[in-house]
Residue, then its C-alpha position, 0 to 999 in steps of 0.5 A: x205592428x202596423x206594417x204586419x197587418x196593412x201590407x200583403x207582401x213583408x220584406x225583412x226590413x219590413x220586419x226590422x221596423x216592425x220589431x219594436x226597434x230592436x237591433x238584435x236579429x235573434x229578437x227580429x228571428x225570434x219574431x219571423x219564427x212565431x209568426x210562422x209558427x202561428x200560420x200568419x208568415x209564409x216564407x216565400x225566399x230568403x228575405x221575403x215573406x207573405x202575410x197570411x189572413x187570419x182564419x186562412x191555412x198556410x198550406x192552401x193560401x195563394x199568393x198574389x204573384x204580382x205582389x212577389x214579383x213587384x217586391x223582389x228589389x226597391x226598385x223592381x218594375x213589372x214588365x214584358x209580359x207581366x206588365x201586360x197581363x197586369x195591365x189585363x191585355x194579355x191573350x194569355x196568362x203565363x207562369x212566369x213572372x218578368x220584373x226590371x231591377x239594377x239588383x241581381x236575384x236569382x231566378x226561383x218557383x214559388x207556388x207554381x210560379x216562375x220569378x225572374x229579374x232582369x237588368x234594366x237596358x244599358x242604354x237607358x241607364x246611360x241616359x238615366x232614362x230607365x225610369x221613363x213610363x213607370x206608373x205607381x199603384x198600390x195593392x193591398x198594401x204594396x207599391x207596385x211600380x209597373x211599365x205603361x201601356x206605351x213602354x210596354x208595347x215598345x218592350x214586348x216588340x224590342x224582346x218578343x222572345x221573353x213576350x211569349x212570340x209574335x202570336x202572343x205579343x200581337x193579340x196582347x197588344x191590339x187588346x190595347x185601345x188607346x196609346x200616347x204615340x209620342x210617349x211611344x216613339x220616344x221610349x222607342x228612340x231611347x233604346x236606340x235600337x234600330x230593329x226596335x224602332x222599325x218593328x215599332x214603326x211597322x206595328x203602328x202602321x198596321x194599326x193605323x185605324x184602331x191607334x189613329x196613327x197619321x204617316x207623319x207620326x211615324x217618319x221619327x222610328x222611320x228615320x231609325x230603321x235599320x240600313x240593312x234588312x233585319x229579321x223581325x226577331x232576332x232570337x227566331x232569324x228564319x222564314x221572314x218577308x221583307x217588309x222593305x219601307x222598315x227592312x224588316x224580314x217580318x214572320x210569315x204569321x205575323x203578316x198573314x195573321x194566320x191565327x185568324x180562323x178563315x170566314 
């Protein structure tokens, strides 16, 4: 019973050690029904369940989406934008919620909110690295595992396109104070993505005062750069400047800044 009340968020082998041990599932479906029936489990996809505080209505009560998303899987990560946002340095707040996971869950809406799992990159799981800049923290009652400032701003720069598009991604970003830089450019080398690596490199560099970023920091991700000029996103291939020390065909937006408004 200790589980019921302490955490937010109930899987349903949450609910098996809650059953007094039982081994029947009638017992264990018999249980998840009175709990629905009395207002205090709302079922939010096969398998997952939220527990609803006492003296709240099923019908009204919002669930805390970070929790959902960071319970879909054992070993679900918030990321991409998620992680930004729950990190609180997002430029704006989506309705779509991105979790890392080896497990394969389909994509589904719960309360207005989009939950989706995607696969953790092959290259790390080839070097066992794919738990490389994952943090721990609890909230109310659920461990949440969620990437780091420092992967994260190497995720949305690899991914822009699941990140919202450049705007987005770079006025998240430089809500973002304080960066480990050698954290950063070995996550970024680790993807082995030479297009990662400059778009990386080139976002540092612009940043060098507000990261105190020296140009001998960045000589690891410059070495890595593609040999050939490659667009900045690869989901977006059009209408890009050649920044020629990266090879990258950088979007007229980004290095205009043209969301700015002119003083």
């Amino acid at each position: 019973m200790a589980t019921f009340y302490t955490s937010a968020i109930l899987t349903t082998d949450d609910l098996e050690r809650s059953t007094e041990h039982s081994k029947h599932v009638r017992a264990r479906e018999s249980r998840v029904r009175y709990y629905q029936e009395a207002g205090r489990l709302l079922p939010i996809r096969r398998g997952l369940y939220a527990v609803v505080p006492e003296n709240s209505e099923p019908s009204t009560f919002r669930v805390d989406p970070f929790l959902i998303a960071a319970s879909l899987a054992p070993d679900a990560v918030l990321a991409y934008h998620t992680a930004l946002e729950f990190h609180g340095k997002t430029y704006s707040s989506f309705h779509e919620f991105h979790t890392l996971s080896r497990h394969t869950v389909r994509p589904f809406r719960f309360q207005s909110q989009r939950f989706r799992i995607l696969k953790f990159p092959q290259t790390l799981l080839r070097q066992h690295e794919e738990t490389f800049g994952i943090q721990e923290t609890q909230r109310e009652g659920v461990t949440v595992r969620v990437t780091s400032f420092e992967r994260t701003l190497v995720d949305v720069l690899h991914r822009p396109d699941i990140a919202g598009g450049w705007e987005e991604v770079w006025r998240s970003l430089e809500s973002i104070e304080f960066v480990d830089v050698e954290q950063v450019i070995r996550y970024a080398s680790l993807l082995q993505n030479g297009r990662t690596c400059a778009a990386v490199g080139f976002y540092l560099e612009q940043h060098r005062e507000t990261l105190m970023i020296e140009d001998a920091m960045l000589e690891p991700l410059r070495k890595r750069r593609p040999k050939v000029p490659q667009y900045f996103d690869r989901s977006a291939r059009k209408g890009g400047k050649l920044v020629s020390g990266w090879n990258l065909l950088v979007p007229p937006v980004v290095l205009e800044r043209s969301w700015e408004e002119p003083t």
